[in-house]
N, C-alpha and C positions, 0 to 999 in steps of 0.2 A: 489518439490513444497511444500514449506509451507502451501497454505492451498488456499481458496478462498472464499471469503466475501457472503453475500447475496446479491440478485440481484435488484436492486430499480427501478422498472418502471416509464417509462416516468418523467422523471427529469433530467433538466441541472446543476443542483448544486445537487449531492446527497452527504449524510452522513452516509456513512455507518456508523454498530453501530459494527459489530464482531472484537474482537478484537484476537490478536496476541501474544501468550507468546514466548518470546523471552530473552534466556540467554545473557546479556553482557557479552565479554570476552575481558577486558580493552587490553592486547596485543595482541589482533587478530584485522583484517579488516575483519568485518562480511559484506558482500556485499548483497544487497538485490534488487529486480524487482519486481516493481509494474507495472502493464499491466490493463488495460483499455476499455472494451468492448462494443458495445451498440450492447446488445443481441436482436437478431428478433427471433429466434427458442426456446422457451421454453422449449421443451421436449427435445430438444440438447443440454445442458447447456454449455458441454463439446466441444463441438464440433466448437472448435475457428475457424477455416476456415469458418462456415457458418455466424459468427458475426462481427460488422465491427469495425476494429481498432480507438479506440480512441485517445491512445496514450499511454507511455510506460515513467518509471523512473527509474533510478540506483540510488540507495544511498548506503551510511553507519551507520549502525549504532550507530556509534562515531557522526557522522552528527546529529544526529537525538538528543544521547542526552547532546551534547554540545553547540547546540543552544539554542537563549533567549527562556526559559518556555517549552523548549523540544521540540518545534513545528517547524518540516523543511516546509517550502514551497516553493514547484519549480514547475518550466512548468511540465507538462506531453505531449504538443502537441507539432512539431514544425511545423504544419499550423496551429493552431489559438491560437495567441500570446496572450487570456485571459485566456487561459484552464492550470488549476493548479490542484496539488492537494497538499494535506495538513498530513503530517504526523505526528500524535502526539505520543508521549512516556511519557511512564507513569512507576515511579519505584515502583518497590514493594517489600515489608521488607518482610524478611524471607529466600528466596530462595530454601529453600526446598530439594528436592532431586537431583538437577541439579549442585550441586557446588562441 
């Protein structure tokens, strides 16, 4: 598991803010799962079986930054054909100790 975001109470449109460092590696398929939760157990954060599934995505991240302005958007649901989420990429000079 990469990591897992902050939790935004009571909200149908949330934005999360934590963001994700993430190496591109132009010939690899970095595959990635975003999952979706509407937490009721605060003190179980962890505890996905007690939360109820929202909804779930596979992307790439070649997906992510070859589309227009970095920005993929896709279903996350397949019962409620408005429920999306929004994946934005954002590059950053330098790279550092990862390359």
């Amino acid at each position: 598991m990469l990591g897992m975001t902050e939790v935004i109470m009571d909200n149908l449109d949330p934005e999360w803010v934590k963001c994700f460092d993430v190496p591109y590696k132009f010939e690899e398929q970095q595959l990635f799962k975003v999952v979706v939760y509407d937490i009721d157990d605060f003190q179980n954060l962890k505890a996905w079986d007690k939360h109820d599934l929202v909804g779930e995505l596979e992307f790439t991240l070649h997906e992510v930054v070859t589309t227009k302005d970095q920005i993929l958007i896709k279903p996350i649901s397949k019962t409620k054909k408005d429920a999306t989420i929004e994946i934005v990429g954002e590059e950053i000079q330098g790279g550092g100790d990862n390359e």
